[in-house]
mmCIF entry with sequence, helices, sheets and N, C-alpha, C, O atoms, coordinates in Angstrom:
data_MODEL
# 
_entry.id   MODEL 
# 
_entity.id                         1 
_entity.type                       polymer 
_entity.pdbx_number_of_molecules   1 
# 
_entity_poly.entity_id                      1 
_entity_poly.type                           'polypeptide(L)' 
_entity_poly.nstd_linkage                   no 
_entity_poly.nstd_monomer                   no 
_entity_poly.pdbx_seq_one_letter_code       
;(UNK)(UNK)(UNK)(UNK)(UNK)(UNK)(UNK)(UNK)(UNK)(UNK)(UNK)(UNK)(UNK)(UNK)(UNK)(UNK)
(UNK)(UNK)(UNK)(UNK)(UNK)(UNK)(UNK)(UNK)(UNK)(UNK)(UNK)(UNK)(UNK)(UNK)(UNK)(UNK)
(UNK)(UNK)(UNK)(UNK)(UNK)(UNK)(UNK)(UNK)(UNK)(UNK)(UNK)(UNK)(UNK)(UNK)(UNK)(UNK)
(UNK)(UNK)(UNK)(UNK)(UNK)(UNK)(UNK)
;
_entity_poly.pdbx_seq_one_letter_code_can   XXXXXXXXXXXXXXXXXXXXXXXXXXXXXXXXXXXXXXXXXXXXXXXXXXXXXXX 
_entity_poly.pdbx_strand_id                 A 
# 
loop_
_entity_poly_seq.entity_id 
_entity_poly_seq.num 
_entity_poly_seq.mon_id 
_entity_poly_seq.hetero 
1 1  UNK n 
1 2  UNK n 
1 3  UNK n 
1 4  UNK n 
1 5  UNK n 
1 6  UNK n 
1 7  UNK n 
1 8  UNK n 
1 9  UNK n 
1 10 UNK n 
1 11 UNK n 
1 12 UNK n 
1 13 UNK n 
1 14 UNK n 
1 15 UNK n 
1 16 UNK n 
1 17 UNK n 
1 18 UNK n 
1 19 UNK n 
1 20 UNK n 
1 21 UNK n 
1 22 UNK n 
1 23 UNK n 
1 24 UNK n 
1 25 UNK n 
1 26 UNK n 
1 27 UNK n 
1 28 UNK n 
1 29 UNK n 
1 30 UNK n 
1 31 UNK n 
1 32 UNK n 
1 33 UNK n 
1 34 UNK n 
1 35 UNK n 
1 36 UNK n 
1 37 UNK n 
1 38 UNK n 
1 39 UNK n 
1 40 UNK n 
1 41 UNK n 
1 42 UNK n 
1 43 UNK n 
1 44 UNK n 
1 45 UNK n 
1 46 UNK n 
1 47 UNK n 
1 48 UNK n 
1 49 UNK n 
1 50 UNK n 
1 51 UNK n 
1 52 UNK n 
1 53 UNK n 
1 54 UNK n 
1 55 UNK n 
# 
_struct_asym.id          A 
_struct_asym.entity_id   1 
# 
loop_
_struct_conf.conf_type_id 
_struct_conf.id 
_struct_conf.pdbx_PDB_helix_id 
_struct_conf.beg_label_comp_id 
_struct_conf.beg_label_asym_id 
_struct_conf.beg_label_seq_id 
_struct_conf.pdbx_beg_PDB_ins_code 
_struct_conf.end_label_comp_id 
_struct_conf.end_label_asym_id 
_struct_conf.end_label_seq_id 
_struct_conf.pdbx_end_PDB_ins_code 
_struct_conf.beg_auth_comp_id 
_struct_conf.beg_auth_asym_id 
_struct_conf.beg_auth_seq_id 
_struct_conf.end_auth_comp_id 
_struct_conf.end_auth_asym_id 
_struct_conf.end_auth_seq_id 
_struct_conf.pdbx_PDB_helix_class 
_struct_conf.details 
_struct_conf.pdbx_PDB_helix_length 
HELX_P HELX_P1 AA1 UNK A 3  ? UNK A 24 ? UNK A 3  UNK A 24 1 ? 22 
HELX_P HELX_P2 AA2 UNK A 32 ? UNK A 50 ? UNK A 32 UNK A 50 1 ? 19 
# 
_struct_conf_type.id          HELX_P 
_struct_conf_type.criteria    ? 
_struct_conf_type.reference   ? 
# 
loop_
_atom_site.group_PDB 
_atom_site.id 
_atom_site.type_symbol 
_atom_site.label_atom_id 
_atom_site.label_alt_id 
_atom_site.label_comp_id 
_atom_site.label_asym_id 
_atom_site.label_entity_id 
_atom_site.label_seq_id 
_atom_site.pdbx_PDB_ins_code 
_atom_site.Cartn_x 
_atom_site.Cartn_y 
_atom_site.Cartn_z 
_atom_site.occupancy 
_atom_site.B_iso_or_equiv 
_atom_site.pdbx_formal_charge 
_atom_site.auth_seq_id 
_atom_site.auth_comp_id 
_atom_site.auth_asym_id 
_atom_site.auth_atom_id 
_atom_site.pdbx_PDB_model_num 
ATOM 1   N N  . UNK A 1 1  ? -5.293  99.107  1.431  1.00 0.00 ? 1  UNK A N  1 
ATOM 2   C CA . UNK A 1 1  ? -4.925  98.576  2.715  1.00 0.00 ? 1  UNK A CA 1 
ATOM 3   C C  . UNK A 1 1  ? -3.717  99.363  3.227  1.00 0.00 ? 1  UNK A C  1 
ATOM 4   O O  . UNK A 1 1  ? -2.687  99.390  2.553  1.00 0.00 ? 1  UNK A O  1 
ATOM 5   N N  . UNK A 1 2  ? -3.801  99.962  4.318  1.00 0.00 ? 2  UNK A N  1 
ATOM 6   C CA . UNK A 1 2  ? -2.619  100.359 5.031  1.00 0.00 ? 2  UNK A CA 1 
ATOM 7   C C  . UNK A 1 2  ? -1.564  99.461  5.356  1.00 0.00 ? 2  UNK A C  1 
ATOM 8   O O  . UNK A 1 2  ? -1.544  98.233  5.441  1.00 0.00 ? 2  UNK A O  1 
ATOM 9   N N  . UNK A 1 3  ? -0.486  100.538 5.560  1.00 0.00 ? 3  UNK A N  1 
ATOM 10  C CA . UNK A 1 3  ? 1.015   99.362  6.088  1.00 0.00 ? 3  UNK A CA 1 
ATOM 11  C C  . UNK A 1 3  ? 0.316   98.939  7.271  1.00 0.00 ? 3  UNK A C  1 
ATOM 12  O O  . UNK A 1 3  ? -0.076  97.791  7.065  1.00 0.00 ? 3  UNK A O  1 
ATOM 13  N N  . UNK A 1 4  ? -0.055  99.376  8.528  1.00 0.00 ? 4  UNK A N  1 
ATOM 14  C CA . UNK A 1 4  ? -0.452  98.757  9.800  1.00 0.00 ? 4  UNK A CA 1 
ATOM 15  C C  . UNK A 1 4  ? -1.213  97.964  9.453  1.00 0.00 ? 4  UNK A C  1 
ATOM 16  O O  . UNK A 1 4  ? -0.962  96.839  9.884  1.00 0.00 ? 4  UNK A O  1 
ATOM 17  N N  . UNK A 1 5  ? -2.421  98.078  8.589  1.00 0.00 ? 5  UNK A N  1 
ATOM 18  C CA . UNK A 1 5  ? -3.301  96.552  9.007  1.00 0.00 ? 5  UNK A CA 1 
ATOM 19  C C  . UNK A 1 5  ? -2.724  95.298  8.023  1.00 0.00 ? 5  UNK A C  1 
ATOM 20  O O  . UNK A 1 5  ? -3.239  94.181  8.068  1.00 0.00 ? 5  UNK A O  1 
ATOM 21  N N  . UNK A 1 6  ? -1.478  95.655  7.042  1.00 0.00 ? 6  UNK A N  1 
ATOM 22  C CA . UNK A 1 6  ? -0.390  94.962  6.277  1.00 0.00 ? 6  UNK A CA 1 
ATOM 23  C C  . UNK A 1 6  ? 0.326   94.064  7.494  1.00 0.00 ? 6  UNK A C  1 
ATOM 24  O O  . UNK A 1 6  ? 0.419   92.842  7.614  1.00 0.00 ? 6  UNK A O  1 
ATOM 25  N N  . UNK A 1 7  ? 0.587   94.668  7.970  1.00 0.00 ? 7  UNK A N  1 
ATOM 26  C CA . UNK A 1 7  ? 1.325   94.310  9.407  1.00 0.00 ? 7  UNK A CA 1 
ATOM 27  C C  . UNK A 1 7  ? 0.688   93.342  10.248 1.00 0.00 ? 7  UNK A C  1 
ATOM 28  O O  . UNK A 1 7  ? 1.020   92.172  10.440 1.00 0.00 ? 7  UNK A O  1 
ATOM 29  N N  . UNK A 1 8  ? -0.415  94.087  10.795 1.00 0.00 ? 8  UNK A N  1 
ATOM 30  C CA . UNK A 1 8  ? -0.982  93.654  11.504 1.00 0.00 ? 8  UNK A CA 1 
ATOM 31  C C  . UNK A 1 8  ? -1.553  91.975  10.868 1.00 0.00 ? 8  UNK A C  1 
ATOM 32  O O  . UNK A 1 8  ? -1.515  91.035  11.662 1.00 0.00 ? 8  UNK A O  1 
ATOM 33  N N  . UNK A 1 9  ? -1.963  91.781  9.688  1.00 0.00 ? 9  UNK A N  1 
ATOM 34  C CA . UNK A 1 9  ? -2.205  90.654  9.027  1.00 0.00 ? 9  UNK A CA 1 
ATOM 35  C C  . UNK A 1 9  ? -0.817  89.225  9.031  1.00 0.00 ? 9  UNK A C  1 
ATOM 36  O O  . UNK A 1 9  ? -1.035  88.019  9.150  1.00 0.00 ? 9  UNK A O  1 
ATOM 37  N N  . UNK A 1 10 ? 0.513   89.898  8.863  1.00 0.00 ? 10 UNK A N  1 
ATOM 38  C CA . UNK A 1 10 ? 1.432   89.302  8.263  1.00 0.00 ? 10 UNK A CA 1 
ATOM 39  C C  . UNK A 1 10 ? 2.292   88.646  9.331  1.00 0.00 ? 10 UNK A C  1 
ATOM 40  O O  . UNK A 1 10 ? 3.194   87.856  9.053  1.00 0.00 ? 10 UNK A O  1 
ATOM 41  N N  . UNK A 1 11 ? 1.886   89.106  10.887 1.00 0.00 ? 11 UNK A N  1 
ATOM 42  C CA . UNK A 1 11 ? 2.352   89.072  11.872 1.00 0.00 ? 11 UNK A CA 1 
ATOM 43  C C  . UNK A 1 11 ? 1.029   87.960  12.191 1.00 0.00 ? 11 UNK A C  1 
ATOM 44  O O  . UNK A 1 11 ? 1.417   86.936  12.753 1.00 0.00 ? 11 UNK A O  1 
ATOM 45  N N  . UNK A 1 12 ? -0.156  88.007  11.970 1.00 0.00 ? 12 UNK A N  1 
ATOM 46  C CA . UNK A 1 12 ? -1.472  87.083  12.737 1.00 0.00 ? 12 UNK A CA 1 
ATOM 47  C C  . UNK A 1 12 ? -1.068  85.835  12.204 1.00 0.00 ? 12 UNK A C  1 
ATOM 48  O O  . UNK A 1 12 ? -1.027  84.809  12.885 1.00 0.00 ? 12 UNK A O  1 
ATOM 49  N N  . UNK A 1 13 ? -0.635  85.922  10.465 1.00 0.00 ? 13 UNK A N  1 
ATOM 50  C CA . UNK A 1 13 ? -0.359  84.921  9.758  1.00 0.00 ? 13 UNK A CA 1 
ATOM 51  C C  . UNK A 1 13 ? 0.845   83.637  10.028 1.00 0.00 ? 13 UNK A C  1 
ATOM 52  O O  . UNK A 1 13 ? 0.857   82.407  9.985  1.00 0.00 ? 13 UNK A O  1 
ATOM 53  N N  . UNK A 1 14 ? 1.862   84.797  10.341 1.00 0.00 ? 14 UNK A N  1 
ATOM 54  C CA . UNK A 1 14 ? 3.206   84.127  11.327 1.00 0.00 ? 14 UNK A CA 1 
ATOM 55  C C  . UNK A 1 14 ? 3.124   83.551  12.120 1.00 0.00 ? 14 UNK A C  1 
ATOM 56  O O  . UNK A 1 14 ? 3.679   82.457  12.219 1.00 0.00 ? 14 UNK A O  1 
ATOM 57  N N  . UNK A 1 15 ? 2.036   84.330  13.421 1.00 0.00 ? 15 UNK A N  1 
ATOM 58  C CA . UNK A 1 15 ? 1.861   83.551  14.326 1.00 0.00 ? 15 UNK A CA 1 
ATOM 59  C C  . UNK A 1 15 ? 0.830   82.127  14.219 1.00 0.00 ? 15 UNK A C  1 
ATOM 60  O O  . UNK A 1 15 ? 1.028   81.029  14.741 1.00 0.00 ? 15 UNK A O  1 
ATOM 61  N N  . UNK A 1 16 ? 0.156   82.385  13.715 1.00 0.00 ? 16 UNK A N  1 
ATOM 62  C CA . UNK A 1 16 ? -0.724  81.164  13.029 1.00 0.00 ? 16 UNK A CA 1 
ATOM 63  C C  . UNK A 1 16 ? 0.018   79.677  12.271 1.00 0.00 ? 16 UNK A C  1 
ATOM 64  O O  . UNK A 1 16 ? -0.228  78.476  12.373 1.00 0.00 ? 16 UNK A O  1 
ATOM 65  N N  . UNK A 1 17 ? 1.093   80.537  11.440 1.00 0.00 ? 17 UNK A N  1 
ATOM 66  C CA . UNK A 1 17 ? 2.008   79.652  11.246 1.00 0.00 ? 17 UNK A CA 1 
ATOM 67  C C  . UNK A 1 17 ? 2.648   78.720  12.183 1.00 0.00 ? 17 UNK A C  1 
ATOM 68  O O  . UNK A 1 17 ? 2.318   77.534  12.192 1.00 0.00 ? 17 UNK A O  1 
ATOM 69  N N  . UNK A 1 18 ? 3.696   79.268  13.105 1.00 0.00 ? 18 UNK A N  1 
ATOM 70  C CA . UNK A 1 18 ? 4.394   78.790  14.193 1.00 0.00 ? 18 UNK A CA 1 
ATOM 71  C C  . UNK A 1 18 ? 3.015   77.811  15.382 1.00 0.00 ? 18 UNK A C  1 
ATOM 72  O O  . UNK A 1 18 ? 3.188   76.621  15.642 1.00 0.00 ? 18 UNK A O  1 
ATOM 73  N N  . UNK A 1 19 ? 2.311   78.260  15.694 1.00 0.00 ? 19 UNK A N  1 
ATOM 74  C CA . UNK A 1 19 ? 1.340   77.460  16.391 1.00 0.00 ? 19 UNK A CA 1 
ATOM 75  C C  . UNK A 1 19 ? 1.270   76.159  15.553 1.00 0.00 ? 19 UNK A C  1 
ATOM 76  O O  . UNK A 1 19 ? 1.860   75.149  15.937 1.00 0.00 ? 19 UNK A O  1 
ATOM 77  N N  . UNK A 1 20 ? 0.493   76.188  14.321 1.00 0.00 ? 20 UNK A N  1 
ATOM 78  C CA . UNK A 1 20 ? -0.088  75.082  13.083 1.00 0.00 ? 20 UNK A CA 1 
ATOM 79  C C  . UNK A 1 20 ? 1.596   73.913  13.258 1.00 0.00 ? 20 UNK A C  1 
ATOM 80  O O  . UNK A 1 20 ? 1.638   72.683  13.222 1.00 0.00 ? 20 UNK A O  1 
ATOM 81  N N  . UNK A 1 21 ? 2.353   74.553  13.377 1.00 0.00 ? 21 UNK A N  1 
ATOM 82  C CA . UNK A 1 21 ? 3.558   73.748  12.969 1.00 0.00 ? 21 UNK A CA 1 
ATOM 83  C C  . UNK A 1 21 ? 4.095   73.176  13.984 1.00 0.00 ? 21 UNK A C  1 
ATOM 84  O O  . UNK A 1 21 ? 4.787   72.174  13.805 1.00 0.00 ? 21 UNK A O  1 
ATOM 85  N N  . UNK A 1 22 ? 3.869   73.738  15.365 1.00 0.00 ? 22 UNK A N  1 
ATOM 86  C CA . UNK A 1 22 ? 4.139   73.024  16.262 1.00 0.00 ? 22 UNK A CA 1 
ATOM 87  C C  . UNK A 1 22 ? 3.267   72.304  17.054 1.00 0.00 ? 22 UNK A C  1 
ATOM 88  O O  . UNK A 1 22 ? 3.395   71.548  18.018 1.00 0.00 ? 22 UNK A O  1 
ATOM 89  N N  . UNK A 1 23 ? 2.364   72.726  16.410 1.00 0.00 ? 23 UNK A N  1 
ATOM 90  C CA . UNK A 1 23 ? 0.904   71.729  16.950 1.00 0.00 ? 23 UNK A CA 1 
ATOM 91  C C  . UNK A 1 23 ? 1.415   70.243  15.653 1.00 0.00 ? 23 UNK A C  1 
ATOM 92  O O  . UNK A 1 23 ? 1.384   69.102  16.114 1.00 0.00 ? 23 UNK A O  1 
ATOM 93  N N  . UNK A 1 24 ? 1.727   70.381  14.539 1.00 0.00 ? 24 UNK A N  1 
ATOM 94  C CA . UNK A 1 24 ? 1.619   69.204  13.331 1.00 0.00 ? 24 UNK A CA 1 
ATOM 95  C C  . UNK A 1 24 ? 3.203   68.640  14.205 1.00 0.00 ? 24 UNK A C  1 
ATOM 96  O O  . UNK A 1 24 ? 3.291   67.418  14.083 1.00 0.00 ? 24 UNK A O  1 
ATOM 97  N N  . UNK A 1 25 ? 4.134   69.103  14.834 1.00 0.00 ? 25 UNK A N  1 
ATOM 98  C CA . UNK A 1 25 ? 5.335   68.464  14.920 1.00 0.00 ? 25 UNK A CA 1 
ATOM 99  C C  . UNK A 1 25 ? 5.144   67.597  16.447 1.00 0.00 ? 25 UNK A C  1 
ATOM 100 O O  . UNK A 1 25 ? 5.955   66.767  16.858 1.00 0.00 ? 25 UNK A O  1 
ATOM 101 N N  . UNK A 1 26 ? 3.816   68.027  17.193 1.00 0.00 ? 26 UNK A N  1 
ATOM 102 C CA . UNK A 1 26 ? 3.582   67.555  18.137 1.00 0.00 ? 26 UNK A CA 1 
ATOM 103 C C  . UNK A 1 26 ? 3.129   66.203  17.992 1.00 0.00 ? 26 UNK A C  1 
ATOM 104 O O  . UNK A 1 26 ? 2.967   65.627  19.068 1.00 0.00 ? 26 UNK A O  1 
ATOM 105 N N  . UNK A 1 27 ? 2.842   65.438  16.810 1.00 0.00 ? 27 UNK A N  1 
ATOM 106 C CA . UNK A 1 27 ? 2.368   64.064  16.663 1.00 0.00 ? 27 UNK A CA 1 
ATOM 107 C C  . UNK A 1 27 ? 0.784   64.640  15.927 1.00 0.00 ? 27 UNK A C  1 
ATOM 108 O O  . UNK A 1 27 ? 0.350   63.857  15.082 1.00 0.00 ? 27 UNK A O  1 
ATOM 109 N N  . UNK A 1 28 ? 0.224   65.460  16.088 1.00 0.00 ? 28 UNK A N  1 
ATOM 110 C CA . UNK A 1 28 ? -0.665  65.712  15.867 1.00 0.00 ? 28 UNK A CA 1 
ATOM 111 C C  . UNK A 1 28 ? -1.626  65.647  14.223 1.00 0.00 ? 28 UNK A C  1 
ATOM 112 O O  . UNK A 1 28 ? -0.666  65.822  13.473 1.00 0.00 ? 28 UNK A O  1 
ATOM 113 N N  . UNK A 1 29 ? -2.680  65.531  13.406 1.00 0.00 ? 29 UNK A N  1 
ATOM 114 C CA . UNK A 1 29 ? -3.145  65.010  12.616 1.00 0.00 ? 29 UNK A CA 1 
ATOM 115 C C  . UNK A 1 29 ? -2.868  66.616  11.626 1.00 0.00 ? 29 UNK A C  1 
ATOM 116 O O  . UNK A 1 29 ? -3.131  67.604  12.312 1.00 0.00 ? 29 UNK A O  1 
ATOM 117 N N  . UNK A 1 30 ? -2.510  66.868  10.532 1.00 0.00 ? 30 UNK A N  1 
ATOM 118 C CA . UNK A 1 30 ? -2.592  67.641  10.114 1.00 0.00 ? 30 UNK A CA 1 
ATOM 119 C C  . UNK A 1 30 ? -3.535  68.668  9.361  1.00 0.00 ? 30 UNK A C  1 
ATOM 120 O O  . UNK A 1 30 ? -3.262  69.524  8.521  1.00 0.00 ? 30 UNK A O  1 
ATOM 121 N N  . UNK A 1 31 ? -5.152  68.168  10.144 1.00 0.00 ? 31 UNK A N  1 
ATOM 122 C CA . UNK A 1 31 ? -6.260  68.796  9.886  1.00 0.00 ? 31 UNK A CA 1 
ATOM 123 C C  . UNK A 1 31 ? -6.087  69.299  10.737 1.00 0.00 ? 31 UNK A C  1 
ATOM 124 O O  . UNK A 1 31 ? -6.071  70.530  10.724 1.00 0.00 ? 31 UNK A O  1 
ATOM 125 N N  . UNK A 1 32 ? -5.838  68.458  12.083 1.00 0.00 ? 32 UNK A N  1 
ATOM 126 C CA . UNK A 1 32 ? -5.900  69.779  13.720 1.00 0.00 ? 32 UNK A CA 1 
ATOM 127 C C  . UNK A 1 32 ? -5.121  70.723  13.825 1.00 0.00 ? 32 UNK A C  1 
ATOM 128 O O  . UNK A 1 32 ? -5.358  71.775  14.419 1.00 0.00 ? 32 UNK A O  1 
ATOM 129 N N  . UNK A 1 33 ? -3.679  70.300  13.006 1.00 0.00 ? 33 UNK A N  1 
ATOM 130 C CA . UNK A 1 33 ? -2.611  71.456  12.954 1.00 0.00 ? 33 UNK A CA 1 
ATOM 131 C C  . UNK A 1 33 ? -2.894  72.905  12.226 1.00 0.00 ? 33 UNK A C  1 
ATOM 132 O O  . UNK A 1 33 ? -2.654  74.070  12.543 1.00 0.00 ? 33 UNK A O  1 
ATOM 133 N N  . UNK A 1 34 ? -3.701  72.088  10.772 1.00 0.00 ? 34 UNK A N  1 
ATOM 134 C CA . UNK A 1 34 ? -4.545  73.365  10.007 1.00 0.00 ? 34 UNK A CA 1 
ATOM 135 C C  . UNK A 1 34 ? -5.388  74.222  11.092 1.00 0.00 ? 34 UNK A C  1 
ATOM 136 O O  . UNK A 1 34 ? -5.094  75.265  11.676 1.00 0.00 ? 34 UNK A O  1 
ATOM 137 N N  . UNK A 1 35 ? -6.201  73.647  11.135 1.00 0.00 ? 35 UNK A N  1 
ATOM 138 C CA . UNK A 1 35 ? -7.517  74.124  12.638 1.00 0.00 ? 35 UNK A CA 1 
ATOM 139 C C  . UNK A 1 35 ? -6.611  74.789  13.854 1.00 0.00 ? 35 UNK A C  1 
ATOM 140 O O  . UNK A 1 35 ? -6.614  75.958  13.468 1.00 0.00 ? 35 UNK A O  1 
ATOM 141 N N  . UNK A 1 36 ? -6.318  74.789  14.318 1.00 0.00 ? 36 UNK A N  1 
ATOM 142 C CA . UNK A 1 36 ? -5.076  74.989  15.015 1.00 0.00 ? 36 UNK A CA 1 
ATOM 143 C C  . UNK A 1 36 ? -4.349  76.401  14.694 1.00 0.00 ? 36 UNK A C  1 
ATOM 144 O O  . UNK A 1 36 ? -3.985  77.004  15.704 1.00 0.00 ? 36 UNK A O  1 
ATOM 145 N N  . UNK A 1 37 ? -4.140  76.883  13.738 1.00 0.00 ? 37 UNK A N  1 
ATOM 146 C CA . UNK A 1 37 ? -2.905  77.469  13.230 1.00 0.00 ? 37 UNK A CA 1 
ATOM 147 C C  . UNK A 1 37 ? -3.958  78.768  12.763 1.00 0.00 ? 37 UNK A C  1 
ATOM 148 O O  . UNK A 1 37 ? -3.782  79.983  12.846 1.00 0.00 ? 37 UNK A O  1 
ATOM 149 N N  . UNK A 1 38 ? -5.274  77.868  12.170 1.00 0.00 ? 38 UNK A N  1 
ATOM 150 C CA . UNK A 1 38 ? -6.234  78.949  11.484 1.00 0.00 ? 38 UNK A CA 1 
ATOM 151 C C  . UNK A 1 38 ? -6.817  79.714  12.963 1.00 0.00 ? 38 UNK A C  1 
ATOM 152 O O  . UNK A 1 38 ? -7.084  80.914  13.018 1.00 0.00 ? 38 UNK A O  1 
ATOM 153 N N  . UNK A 1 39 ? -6.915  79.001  13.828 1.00 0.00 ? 39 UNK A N  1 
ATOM 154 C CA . UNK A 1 39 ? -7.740  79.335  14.963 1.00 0.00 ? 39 UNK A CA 1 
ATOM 155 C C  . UNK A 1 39 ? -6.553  80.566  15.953 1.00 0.00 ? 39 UNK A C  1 
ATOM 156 O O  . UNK A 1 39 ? -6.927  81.557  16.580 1.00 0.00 ? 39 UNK A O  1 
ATOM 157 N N  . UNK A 1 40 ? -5.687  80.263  15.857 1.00 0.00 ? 40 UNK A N  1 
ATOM 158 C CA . UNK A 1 40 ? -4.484  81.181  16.273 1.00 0.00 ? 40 UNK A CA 1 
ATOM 159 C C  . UNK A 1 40 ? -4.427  82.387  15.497 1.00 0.00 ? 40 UNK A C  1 
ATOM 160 O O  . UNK A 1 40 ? -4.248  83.429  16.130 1.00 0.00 ? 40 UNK A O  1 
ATOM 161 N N  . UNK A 1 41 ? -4.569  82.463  13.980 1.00 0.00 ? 41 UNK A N  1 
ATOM 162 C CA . UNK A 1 41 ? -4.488  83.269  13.423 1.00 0.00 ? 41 UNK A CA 1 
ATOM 163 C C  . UNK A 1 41 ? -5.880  84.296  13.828 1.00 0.00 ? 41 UNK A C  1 
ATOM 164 O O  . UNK A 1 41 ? -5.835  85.477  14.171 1.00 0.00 ? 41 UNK A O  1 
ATOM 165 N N  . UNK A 1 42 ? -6.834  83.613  13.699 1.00 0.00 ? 42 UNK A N  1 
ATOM 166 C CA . UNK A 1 42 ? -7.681  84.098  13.909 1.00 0.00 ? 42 UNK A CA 1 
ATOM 167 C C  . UNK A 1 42 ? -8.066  84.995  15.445 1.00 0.00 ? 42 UNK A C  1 
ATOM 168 O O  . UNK A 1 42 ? -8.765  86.002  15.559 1.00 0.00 ? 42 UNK A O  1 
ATOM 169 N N  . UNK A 1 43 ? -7.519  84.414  16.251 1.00 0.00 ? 43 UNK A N  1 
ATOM 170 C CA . UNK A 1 43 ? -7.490  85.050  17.931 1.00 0.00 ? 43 UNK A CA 1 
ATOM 171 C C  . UNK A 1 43 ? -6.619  86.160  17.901 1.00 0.00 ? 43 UNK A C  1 
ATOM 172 O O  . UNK A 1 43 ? -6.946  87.110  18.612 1.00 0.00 ? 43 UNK A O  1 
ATOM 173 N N  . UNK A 1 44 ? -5.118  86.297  16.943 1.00 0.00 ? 44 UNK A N  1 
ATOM 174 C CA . UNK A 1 44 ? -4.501  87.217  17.329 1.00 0.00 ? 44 UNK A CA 1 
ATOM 175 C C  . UNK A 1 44 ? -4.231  88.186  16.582 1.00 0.00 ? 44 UNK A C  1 
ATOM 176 O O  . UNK A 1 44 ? -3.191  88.843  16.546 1.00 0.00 ? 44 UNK A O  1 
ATOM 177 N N  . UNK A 1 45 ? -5.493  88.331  15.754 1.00 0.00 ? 45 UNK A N  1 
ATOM 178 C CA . UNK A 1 45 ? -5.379  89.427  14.583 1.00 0.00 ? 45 UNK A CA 1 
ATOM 179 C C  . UNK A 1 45 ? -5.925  90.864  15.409 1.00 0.00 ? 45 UNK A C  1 
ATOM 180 O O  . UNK A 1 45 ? -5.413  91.968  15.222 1.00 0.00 ? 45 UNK A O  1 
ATOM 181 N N  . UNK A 1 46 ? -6.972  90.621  16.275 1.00 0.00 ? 46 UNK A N  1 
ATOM 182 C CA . UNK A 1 46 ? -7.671  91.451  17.067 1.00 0.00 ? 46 UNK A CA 1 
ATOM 183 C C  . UNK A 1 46 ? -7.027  91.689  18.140 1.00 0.00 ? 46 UNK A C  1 
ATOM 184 O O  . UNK A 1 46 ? -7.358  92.735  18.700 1.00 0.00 ? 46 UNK A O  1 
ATOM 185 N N  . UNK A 1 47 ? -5.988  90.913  18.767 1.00 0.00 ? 47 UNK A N  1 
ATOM 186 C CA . UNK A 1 47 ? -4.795  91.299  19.463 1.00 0.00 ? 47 UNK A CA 1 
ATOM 187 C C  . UNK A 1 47 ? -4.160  92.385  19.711 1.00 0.00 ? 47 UNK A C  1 
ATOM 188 O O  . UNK A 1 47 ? -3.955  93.232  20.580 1.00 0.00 ? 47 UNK A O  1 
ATOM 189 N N  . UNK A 1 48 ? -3.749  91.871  17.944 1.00 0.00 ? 48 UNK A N  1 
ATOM 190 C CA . UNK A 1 48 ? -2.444  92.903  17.551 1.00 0.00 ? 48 UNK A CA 1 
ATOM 191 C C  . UNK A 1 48 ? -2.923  94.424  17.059 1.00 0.00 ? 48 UNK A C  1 
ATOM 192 O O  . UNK A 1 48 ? -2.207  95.425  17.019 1.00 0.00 ? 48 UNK A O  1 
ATOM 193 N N  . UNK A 1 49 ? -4.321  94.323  16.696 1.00 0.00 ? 49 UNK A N  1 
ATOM 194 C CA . UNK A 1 49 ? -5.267  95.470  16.041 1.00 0.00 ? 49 UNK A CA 1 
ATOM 195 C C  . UNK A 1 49 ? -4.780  96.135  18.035 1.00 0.00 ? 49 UNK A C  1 
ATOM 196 O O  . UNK A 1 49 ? -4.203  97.217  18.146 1.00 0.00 ? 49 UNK A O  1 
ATOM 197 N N  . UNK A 1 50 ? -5.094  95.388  19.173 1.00 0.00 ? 50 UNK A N  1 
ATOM 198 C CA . UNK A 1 50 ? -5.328  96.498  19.794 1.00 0.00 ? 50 UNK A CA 1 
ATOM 199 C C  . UNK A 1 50 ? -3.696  97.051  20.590 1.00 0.00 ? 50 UNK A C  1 
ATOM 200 O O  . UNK A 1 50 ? -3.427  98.167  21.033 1.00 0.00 ? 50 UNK A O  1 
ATOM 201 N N  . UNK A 1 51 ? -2.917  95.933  20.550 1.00 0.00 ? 51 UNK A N  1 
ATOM 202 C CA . UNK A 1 51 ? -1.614  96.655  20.685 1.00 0.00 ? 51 UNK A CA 1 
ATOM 203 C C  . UNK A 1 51 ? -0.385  96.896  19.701 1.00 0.00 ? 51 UNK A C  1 
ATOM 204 O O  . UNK A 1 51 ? 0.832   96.802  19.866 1.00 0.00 ? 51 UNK A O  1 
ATOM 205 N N  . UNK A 1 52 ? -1.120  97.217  18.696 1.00 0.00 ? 52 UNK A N  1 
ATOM 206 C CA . UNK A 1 52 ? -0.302  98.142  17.976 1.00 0.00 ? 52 UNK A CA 1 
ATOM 207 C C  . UNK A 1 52 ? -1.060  99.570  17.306 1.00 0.00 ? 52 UNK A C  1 
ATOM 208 O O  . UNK A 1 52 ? -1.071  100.137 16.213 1.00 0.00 ? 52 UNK A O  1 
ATOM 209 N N  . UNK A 1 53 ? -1.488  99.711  18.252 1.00 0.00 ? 53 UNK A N  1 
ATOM 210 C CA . UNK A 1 53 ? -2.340  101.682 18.086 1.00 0.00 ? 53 UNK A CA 1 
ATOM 211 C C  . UNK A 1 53 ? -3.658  101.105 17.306 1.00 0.00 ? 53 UNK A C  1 
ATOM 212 O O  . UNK A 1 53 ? -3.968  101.441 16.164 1.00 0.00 ? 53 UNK A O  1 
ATOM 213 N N  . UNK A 1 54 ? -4.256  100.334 17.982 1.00 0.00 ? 54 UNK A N  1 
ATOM 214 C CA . UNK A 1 54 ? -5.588  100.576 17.787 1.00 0.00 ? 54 UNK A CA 1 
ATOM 215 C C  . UNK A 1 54 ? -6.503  101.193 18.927 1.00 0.00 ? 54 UNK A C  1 
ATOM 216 O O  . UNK A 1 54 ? -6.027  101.668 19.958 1.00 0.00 ? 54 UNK A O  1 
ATOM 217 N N  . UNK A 1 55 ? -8.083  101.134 18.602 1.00 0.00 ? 55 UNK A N  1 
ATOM 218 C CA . UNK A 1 55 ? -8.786  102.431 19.750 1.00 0.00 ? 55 UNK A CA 1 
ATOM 219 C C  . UNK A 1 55 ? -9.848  101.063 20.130 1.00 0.00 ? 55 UNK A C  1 
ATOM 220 O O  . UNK A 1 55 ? -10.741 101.189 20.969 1.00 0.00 ? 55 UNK A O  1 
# 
């Protein structure tokens, strides 16, 4: 695995984090916060693939 897609992972994960946690601090059930956090991670992995030097 390269440092960029290292990156690119550890940064999707973060952000996935911070969503999940402020979705769970919102009152929210902590399956939706999981769902939530996974679903964030998941949207901004392909994001970051394209603005940080991807083609």
């Amino acid at each position: 695995m390269s440092l960029r897609t290292a990156v690119i992972f550890l940064i999707g994960i973060f952000l996935g984090l911070i969503v999940g946690g402020l979705t769970h601090l919102d009152g929210h059930s902590t399956a939706m916060a999981v769902l939530t956090g996974l679903g964030a991670t998941g949207v901004s992995i392909p994001v970051l693939h394209v603005m940080i030097g991807g083609h």
